[in-house]
C-alpha positions in Angstrom: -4.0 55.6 -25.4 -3.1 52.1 -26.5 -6.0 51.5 -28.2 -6.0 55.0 -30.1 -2.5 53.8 -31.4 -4.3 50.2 -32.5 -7.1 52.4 -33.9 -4.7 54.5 -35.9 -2.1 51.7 -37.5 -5.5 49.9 -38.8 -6.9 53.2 -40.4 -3.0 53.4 -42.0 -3.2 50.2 -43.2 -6.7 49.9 -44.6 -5.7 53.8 -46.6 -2.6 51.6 -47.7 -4.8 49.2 -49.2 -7.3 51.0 -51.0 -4.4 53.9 -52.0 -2.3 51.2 -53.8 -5.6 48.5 -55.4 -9.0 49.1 -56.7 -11.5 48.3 -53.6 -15.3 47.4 -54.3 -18.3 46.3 -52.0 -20.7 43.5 -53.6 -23.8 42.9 -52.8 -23.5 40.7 -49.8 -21.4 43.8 -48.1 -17.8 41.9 -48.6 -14.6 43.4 -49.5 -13.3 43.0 -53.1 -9.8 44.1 -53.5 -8.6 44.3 -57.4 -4.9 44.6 -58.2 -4.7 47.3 -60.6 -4.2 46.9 -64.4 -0.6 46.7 -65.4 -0.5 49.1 -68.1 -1.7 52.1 -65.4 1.1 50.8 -63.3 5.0 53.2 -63.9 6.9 50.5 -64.1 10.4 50.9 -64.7 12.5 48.4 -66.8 15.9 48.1 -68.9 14.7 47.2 -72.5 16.9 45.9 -75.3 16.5 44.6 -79.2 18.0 43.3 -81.9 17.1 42.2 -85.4 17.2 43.0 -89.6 15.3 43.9 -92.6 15.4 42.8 -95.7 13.6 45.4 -97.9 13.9 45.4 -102.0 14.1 49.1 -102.1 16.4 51.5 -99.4 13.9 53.9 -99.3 14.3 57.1 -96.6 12.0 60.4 -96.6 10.6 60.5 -100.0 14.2 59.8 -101.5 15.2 56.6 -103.0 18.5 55.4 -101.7 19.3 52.2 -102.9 18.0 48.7 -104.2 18.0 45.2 -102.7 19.2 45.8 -98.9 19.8 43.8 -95.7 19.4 46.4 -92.7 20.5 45.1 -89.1 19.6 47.0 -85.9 20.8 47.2 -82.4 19.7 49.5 -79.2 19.5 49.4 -75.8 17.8 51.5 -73.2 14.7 51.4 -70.7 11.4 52.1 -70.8 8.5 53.2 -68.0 5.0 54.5 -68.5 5.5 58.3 -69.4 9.5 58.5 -70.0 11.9 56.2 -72.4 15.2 56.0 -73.7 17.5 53.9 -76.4 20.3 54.5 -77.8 21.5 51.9 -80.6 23.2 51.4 -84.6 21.2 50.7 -87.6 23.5 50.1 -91.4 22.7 48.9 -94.2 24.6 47.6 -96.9 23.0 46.8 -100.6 23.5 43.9 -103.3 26.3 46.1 -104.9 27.7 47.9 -101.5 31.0 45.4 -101.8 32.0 47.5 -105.0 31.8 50.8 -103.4 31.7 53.0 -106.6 30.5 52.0 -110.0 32.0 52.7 -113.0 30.4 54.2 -115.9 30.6 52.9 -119.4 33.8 54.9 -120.2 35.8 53.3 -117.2 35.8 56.4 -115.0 34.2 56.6 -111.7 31.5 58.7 -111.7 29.7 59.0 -108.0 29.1 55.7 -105.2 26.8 53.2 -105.8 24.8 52.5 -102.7 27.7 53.1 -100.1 27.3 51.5 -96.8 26.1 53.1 -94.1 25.8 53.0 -90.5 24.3 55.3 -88.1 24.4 55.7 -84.4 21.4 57.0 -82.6 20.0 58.0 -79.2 16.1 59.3 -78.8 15.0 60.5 -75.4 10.9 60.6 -74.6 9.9 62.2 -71.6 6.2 62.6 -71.5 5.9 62.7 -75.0 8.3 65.2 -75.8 11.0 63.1 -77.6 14.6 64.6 -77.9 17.0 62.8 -80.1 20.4 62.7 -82.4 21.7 60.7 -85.1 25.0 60.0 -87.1 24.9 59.2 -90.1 28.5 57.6 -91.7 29.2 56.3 -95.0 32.0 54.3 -95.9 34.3 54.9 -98.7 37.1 56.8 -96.9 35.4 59.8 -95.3 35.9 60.9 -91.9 34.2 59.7 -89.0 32.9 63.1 -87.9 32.6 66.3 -90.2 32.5 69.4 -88.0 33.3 72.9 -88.9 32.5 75.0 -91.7 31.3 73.4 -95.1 34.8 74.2 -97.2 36.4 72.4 -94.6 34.1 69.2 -94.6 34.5 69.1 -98.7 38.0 70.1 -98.7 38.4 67.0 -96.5 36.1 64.8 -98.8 34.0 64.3 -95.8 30.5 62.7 -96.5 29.2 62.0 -92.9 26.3 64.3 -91.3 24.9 64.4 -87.8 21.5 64.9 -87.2 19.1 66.8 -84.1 15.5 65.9 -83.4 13.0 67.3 -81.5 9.0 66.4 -81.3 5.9 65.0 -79.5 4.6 61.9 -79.6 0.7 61.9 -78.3 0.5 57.8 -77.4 2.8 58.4 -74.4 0.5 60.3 -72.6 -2.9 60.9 -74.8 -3.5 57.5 -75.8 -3.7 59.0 -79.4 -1.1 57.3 -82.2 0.2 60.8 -83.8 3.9 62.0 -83.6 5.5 64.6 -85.1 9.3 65.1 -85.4 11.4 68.0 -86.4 14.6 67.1 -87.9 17.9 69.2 -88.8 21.1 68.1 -89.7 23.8 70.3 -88.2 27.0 69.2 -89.0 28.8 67.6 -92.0 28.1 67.2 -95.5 25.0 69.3 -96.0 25.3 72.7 -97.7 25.2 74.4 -101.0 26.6 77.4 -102.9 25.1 80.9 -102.8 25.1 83.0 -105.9 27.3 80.8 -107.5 29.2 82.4 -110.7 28.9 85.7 -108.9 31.2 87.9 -107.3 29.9 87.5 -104.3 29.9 83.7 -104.2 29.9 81.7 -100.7 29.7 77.7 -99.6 26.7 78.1 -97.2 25.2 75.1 -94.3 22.0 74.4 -95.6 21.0 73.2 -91.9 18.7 70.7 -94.1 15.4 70.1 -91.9 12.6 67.3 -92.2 9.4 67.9 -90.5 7.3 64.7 -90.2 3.9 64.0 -89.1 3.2 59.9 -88.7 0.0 57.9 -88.1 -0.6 54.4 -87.3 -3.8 52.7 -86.8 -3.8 48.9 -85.2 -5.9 46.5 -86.3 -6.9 43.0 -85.3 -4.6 39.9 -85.9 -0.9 42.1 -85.1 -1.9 44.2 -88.8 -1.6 47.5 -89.1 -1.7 51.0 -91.7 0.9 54.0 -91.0 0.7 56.9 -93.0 3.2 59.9 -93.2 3.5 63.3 -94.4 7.2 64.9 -94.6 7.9 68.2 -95.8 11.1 70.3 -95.6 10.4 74.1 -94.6 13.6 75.3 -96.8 16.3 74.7 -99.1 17.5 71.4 -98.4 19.1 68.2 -99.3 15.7 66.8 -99.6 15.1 69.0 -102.7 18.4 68.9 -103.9 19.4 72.6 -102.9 16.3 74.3 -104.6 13.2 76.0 -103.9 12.1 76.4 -100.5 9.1 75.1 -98.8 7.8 71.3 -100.1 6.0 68.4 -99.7 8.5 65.6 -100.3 7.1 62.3 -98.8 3.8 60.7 -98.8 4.0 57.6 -97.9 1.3 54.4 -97.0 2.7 51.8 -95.5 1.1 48.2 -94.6 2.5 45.8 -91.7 1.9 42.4 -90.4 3.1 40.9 -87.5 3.6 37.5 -86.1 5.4 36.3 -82.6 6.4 33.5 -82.8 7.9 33.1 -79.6 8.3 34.9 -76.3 11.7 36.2 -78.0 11.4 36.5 -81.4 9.0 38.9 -83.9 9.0 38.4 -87.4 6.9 40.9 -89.7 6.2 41.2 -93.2 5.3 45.2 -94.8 4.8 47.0 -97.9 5.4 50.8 -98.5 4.6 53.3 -101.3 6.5 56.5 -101.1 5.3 59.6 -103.4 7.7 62.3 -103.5 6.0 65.7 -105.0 8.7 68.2 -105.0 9.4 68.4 -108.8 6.8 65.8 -109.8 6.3 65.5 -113.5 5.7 62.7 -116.1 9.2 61.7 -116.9 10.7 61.5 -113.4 7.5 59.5 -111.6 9.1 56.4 -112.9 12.4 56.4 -113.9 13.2 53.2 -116.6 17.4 53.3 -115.3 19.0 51.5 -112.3 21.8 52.8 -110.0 22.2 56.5 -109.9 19.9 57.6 -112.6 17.0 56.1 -109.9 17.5 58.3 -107.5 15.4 61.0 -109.2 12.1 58.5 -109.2 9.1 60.3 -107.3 6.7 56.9 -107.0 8.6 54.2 -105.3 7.6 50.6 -103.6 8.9 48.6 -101.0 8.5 45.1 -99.6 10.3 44.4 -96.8 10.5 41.5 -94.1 11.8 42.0 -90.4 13.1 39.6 -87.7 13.3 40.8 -84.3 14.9 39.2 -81.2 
């Protein structure tokens, strides 16, 4: 019986070995035991960044949204082989954010002139199905959260807007660099109204969504080429209340990376945008700065990044 119990603890321990490493036989008849590579491995760790861009252009799903910017980002979270999660701030604030409105050549203020901004977000991944929310607030004396009915958010000159996600990304389990996000802002500033001029008028939510497909392809030497398509399925922000199905961001966009350290990235990128909704020859490029630019369809962007 004792030796049945010896027998049995070494079968234990040599399925133990070959369970947990990769086992092969050479040609002399010895043993090779492998550990396995890292990457098939669920490792489980806390993750955390911090860095900035510096882009020439604020551009953001087809739209232009400001000029010269610096854009600092934090987040936290962790991270393991099929599930992740962060939840962090991004802002930015442009060359002429300090002003806060601009005035127009008769004295009067007439709109904001690249407000500040700073959004809170959390995204959620579990096995490729990503889950997510984001805040968006813009200083200039708006509330901090805009919930409720729309006549309330204007009534209370509120300008902030939260956001819902929902999507798959294919790397996390597929190996395959293609994601694609549904977004939908559900609260705050984001509505229009219906049948205006008419009896029966009404302030509506517009529940403005973004749908986004996004594809990156690595090459050698930390380079690589990410392409979207974004299109909004409805009457939106994105098209300024109008029409209803569109194609409102193309966009090509180049990156190269460099670490320089075991701690810090820096990376250098340009981006073209095309916006189609309501393309025509006088609003591809638009000759004006500040407000008048927002209408431009064709924009560029270079940008540098520094990340710790």
């Amino acid at each position: 019986m004792k030796k049945l119990y010896i027998l049995l603890a070494a079968l234990a321990f040599s399925f133990s070995v070959f369970a947990k490493d990769e086992a092969q036989i050479d040609a002399n008849g010895t043993l090779e035991v492998t550990a396995p590579d890292e990457k098939e491995m669920d490792t489980f760790e806390f993750t955390h960044e911090a860095g900035a861009d510096i882009v020439s252009h604020y551009l953001w799903r087809g739209m232009y949204n400001g000029g010269l910017s610096f854009q600092p980002t934090a987040s936290v979270g962790w991270d393991s082989k099929h599930t992740g999660f962060s939840f962090g701030v991004w802002g930015n604030v442009g060359a002429s954010d300090w002003l806060f409105r601009k005035e127009s050549s008769e004295g009067a203020a007439d709109g904001t002139y690249f407000v500040p901004e700073i959004d809170v977000f959390a995204t959620l991944n579990v096995y490729g199905v990503v889950a997510g929310f984001t805040h968006y607030y813009y200083f200039g004396g708006s509330p901090y959260f805009c919930f409720g009915k729309i006549d309330d958010v204007w009534n209370n000159n509120g300008t902030s807007q939260t956001e819902v996600t929902l999507g798959y990304d294919f790397s996390t389990l597929l190996d395959f660099p293609l994601s694609v996000t549904w977004n939908t802002m559900i609260a705050g500033d984001d509505g229009y109204v219906k049948n205006e001029g008419e009896a029966d008028e009404e302030s509506v939510r517009a529940y403005s969504s973004y749908i986004e497909l996004t594809y990156t392809h690595e090459f050698d030497h930390g380079m690589s080429l990410t392409g979207q398509l974004g299109m909004t399925p409805w009457k939106s922000t994105y098209t300024g209340y109008e029409g209803d199905f569109a194609v409102n961001n193309i966009t090509l966009k180049f990156n190269k990376e460099w670490e320089l350290a075991d701690f810090f990235v820096m990376d250098l990128y340009a981006q073209l945008s095309l916006n189609t909704y309501g393309i025509n020859k006088n609003n591809v490029y638009v000759n004006a700065a500040g407000d008048d630019k927002y209408d431009q369809k064709l924009n560029f962007c270079l940008g540098a990044g520094f990340w710790f």
